[in-house]
C-alpha positions as a Markdown table, in Angstrom:
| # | Residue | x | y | z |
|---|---|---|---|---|
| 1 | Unk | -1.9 | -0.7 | -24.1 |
| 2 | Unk | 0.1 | 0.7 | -21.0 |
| 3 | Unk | -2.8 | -0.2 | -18.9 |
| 4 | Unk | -2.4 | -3.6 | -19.8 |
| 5 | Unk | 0.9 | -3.8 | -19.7 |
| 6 | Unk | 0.8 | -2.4 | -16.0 |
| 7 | Unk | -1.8 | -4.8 | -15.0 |
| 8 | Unk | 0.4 | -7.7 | -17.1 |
| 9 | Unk | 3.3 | -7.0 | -14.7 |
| 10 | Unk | 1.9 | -6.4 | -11.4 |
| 11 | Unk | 0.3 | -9.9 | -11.8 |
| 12 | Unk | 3.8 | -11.5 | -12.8 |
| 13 | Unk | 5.2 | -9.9 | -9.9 |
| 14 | Unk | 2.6 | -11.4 | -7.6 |
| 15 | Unk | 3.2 | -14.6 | -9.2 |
| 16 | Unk | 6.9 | -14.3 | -8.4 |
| 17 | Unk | 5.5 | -14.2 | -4.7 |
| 18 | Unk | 2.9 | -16.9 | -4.6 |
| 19 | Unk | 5.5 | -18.9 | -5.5 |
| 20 | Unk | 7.9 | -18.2 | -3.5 |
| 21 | Unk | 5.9 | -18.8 | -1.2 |
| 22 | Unk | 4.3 | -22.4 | -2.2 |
| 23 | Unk | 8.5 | -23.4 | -2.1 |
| 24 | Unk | 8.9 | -21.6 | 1.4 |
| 25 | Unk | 6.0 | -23.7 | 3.0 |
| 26 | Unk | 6.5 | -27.0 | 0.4 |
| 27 | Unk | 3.7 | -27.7 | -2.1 |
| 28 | Unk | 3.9 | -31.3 | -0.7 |
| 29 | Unk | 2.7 | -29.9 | 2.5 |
| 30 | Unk | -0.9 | -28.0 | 1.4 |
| 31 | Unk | -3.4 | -30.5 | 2.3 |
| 32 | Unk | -1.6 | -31.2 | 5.6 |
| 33 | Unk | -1.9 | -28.0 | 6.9 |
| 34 | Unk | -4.4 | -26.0 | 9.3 |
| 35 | Unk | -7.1 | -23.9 | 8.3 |
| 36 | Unk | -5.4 | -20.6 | 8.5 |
| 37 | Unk | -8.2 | -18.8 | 10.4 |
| 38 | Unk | -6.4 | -15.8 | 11.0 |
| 39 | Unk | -6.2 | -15.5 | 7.0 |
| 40 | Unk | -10.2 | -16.4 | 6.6 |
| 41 | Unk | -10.6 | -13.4 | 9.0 |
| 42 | Unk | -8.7 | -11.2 | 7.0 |
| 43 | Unk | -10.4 | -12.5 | 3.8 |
| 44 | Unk | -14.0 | -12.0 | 5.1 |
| 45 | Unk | -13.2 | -8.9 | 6.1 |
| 46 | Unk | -12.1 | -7.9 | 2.5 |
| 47 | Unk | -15.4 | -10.3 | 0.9 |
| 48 | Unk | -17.7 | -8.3 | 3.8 |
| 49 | Unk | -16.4 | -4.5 | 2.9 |
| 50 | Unk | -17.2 | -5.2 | -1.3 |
| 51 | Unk | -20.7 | -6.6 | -0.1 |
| 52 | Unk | -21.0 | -3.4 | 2.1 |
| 53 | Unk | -19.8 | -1.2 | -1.3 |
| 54 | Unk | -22.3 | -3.1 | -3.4 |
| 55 | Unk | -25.4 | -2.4 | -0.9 |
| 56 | Unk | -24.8 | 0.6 | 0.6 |
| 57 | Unk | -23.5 | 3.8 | -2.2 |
| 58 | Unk | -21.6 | 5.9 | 0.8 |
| 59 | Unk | -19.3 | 3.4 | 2.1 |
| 60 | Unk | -16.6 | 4.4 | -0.3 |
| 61 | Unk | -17.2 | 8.2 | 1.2 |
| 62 | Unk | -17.2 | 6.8 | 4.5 |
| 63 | Unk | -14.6 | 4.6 | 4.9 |
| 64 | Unk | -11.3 | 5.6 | 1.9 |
| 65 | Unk | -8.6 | 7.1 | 2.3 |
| 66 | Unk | -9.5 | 10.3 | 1.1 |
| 67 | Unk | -7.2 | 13.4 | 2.4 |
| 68 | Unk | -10.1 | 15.5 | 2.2 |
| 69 | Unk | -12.1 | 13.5 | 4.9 |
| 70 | Unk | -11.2 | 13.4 | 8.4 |
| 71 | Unk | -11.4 | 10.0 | 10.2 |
| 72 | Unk | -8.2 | 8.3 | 11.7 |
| 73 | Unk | -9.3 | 4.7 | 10.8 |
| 74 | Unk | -9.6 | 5.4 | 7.2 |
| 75 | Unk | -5.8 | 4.7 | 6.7 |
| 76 | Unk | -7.3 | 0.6 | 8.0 |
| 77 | Unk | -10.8 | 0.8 | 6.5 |
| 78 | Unk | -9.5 | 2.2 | 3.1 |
| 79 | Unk | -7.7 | -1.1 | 2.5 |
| 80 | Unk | -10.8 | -3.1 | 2.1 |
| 81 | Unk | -12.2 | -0.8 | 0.3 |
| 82 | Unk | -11.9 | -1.4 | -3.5 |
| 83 | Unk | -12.2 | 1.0 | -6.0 |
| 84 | Unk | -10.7 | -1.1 | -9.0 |
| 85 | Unk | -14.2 | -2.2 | -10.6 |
| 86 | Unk | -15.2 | -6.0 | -10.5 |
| 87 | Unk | -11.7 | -7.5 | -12.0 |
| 88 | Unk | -9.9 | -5.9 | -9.6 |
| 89 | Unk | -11.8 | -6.3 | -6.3 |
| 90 | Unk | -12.0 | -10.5 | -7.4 |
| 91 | Unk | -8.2 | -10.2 | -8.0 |
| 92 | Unk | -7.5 | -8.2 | -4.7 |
| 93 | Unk | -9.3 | -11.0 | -2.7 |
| 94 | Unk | -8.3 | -13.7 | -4.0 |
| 95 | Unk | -4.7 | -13.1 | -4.0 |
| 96 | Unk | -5.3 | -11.8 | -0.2 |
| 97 | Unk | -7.2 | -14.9 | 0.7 |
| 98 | Unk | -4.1 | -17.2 | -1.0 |
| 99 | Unk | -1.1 | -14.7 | -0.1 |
| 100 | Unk | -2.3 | -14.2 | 3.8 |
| 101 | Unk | -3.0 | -18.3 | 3.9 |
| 102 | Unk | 0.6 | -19.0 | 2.9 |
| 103 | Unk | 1.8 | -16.1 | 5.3 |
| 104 | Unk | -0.4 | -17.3 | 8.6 |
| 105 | Unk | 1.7 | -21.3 | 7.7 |
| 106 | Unk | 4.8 | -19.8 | 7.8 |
| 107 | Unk | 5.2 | -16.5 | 10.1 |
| 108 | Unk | 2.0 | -18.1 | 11.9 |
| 109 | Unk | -1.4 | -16.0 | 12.6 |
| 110 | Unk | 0.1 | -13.0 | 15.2 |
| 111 | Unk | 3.1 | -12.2 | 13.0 |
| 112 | Unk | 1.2 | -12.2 | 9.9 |
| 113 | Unk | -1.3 | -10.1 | 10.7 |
| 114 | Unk | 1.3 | -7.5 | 12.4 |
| 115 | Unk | 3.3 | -7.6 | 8.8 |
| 116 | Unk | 0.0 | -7.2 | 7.4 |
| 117 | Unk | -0.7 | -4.6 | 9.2 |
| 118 | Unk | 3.2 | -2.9 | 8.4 |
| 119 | Unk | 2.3 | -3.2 | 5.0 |
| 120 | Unk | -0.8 | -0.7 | 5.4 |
| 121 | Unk | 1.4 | 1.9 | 7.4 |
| 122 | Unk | 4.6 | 2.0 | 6.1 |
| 123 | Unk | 4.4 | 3.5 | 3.1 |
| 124 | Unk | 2.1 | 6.2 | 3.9 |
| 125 | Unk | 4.7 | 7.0 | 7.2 |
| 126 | Unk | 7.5 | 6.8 | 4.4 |
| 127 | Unk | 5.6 | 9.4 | 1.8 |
| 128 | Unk | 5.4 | 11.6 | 5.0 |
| 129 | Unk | 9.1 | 11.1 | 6.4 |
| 130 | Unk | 10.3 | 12.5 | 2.5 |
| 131 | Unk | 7.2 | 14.6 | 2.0 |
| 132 | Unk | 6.6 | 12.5 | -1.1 |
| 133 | Unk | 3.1 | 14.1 | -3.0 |
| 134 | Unk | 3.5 | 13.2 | -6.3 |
| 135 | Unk | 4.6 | 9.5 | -6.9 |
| 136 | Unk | 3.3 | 7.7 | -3.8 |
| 137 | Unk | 4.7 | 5.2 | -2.4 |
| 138 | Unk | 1.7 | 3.7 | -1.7 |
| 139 | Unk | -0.7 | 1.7 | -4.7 |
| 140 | Unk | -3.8 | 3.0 | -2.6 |
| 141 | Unk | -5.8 | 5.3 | -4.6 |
| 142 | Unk | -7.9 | 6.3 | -1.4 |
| 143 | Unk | -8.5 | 2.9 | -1.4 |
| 144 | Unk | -7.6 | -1.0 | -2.3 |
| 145 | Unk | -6.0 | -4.0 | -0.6 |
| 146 | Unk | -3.4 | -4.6 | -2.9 |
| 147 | Unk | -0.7 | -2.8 | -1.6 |
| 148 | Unk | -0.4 | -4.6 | 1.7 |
| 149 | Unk | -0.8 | -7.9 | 0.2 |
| 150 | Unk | 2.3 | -7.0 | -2.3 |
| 151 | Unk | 4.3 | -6.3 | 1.4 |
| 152 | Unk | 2.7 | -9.2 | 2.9 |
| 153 | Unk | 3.7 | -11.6 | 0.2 |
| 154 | Unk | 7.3 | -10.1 | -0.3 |
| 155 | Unk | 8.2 | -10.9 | 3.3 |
| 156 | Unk | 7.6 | -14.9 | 1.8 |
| 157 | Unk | 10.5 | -14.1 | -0.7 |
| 158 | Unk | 12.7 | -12.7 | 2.0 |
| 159 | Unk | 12.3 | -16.0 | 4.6 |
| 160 | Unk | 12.7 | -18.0 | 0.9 |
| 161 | Unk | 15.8 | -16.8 | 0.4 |
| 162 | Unk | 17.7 | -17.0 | 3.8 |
| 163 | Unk | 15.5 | -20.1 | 4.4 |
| 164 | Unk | 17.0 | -22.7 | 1.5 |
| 165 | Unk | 20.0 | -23.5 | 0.2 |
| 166 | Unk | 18.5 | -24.4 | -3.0 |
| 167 | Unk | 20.0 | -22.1 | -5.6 |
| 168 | Unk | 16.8 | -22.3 | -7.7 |
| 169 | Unk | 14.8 | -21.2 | -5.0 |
| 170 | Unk | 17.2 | -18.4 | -3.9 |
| 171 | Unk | 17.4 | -17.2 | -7.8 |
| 172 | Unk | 13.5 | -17.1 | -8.0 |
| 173 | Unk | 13.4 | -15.0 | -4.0 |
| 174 | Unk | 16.3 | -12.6 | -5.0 |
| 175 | Unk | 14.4 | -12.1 | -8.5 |
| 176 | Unk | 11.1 | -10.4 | -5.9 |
| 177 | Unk | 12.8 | -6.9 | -5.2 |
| 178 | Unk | 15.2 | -6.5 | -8.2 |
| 179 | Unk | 11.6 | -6.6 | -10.4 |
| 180 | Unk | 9.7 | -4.7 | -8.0 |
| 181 | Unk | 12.3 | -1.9 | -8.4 |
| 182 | Unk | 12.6 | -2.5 | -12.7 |
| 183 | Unk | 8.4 | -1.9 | -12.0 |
| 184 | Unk | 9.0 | 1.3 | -9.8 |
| 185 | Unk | 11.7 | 2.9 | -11.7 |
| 186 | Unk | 10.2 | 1.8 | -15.4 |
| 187 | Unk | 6.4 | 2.2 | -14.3 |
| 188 | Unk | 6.2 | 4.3 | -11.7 |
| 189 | Unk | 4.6 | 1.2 | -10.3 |
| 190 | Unk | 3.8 | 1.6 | -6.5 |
| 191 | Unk | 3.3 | -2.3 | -6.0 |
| 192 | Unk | 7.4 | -2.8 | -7.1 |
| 193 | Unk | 8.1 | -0.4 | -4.2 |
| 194 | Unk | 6.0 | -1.8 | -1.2 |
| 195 | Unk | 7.0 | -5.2 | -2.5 |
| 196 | Unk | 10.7 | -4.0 | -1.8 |
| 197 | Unk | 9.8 | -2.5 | 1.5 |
| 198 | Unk | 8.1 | -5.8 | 2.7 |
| 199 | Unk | 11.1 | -7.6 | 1.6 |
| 200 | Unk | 13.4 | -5.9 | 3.2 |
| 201 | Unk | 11.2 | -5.7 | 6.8 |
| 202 | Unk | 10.7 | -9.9 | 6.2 |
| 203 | Unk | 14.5 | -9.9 | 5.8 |
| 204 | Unk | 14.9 | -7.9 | 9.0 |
| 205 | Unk | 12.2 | -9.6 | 11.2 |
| 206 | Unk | 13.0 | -13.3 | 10.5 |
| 207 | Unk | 16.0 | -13.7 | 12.4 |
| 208 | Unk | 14.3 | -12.8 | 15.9 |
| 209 | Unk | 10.9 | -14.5 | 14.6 |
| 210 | Unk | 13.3 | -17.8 | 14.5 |
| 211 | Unk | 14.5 | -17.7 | 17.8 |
| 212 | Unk | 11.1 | -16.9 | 19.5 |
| 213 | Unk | 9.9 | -19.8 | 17.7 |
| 214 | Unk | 7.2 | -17.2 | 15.7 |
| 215 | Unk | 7.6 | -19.2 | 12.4 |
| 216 | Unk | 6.5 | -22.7 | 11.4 |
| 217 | Unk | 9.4 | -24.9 | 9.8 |
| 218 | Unk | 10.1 | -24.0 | 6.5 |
| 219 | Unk | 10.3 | -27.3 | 4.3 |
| 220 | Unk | 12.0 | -24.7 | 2.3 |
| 221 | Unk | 15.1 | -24.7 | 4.9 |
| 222 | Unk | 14.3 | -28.3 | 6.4 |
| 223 | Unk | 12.7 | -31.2 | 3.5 |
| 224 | Unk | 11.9 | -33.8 | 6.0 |
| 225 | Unk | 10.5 | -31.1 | 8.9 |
| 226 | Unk | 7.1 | -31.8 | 10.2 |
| 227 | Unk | 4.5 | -29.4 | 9.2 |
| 228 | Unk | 4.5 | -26.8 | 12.2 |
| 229 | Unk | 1.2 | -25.5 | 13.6 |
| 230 | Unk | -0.2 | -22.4 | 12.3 |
């Protein structure tokens, strides 16, 4: 029952996200926008490691994030690596494939992938800075994508909720991290954690992404704003 109950609310909290992040970019605004080929990129990597678990038996050996293996680039490779059974790896790419699509529309391709990319470093660096071994920061058991999509997909909440003056919309950002840290402190729940971490960088990074012109209009902040370019 506790397994569900963790699987029950790391799903709402990524639904929190997705829609925060369907209100950041405007629902009204989907079919209008660009393949987000950075995303598909990301995506087919994550489709292409499974299809390399399924055919070949030592790519988990060779490519997690194992302590016992050397290899710098298994912190990277472990990602899309999944080691959650079917269920999970179908879960883990699909809300990768949806969560990184919405991310490339708003913070745009380069920016997305670097927050990606914080999202698989930062909480191993943090784990080291406090010399945390036995409650991880990190959801990674050796291996799985979720993590960084959870960090990924909080940074939407963040740019929600300095993006609209909606108080709806603000309610449903704000309610990202105070949930992620009810999961952490309740559950022990890694995901609540890295979501608060990738809120908190999304917070910090949108003010100079704005004035370098790295984010699309938000519809979120701006109803009648053309759809920007991704």
């Amino acid at each position: 029952m506790s397994t569900v109950l963790f699987n029950l609310t790391t799903a709402a909290l990524m639904v929190l996200m997705f829609k925060s992040g369907i209100a950041l970019v405007g629902e009204d605004t989907l079919r209008r926008r660009p393949v987000p080929w950075a995303a598909v990129g990301l995506t087919a990597l994550a489709v292409g490691a499974v299809v390399l678990q399924v055919t070949w038996s030592g790519a988990m050996a060779r490519f997690d994030a194992d302590p016992s293996r050397a290899g710098w680039w298994r912190v990277f490779t472990s990602v899309f690596m999944q080691n959650g059974g079917v269920l999970g790896a179908v879960w883990n790419i699909a809300t990768i494939a949806v969560i990184a699509a919405l991310a490339q529309w708003f913070w745009r391709g380069p920016l997305m992938l670097l927050l990606f990319t914080a999202g698989i470093l930062l909480p191993q660096q943090i784990d080291a800075l406090f010399g945390e071994t036995a409650r991880s920061t990190d959801p990674r058991n050796f291996a799985g994508s979720s993590g960084a999509t959870y960090f990924l997909a909080a940074t939407l909440a963040a740019a929600l909720l300095f993006g609209t003056a909606d108080r709806t919309q603000r309610l449903l950002a704000v309610s990202v991290p105070v949930v992620g840290l009810v999961l952490w402190v309740g559950q022990g729940n890694a995901h609540g954690l890295v979501t608060v971490y990738g809120f908190v960088l999304g917070a910090a990074v949108l003010p100079a992404a704005r004035r370098l012109g790295l984010t699309a209009p938000a519809p979120a902040a701006c109803p009648e704003a053309p759809v920007g370019r991704s």
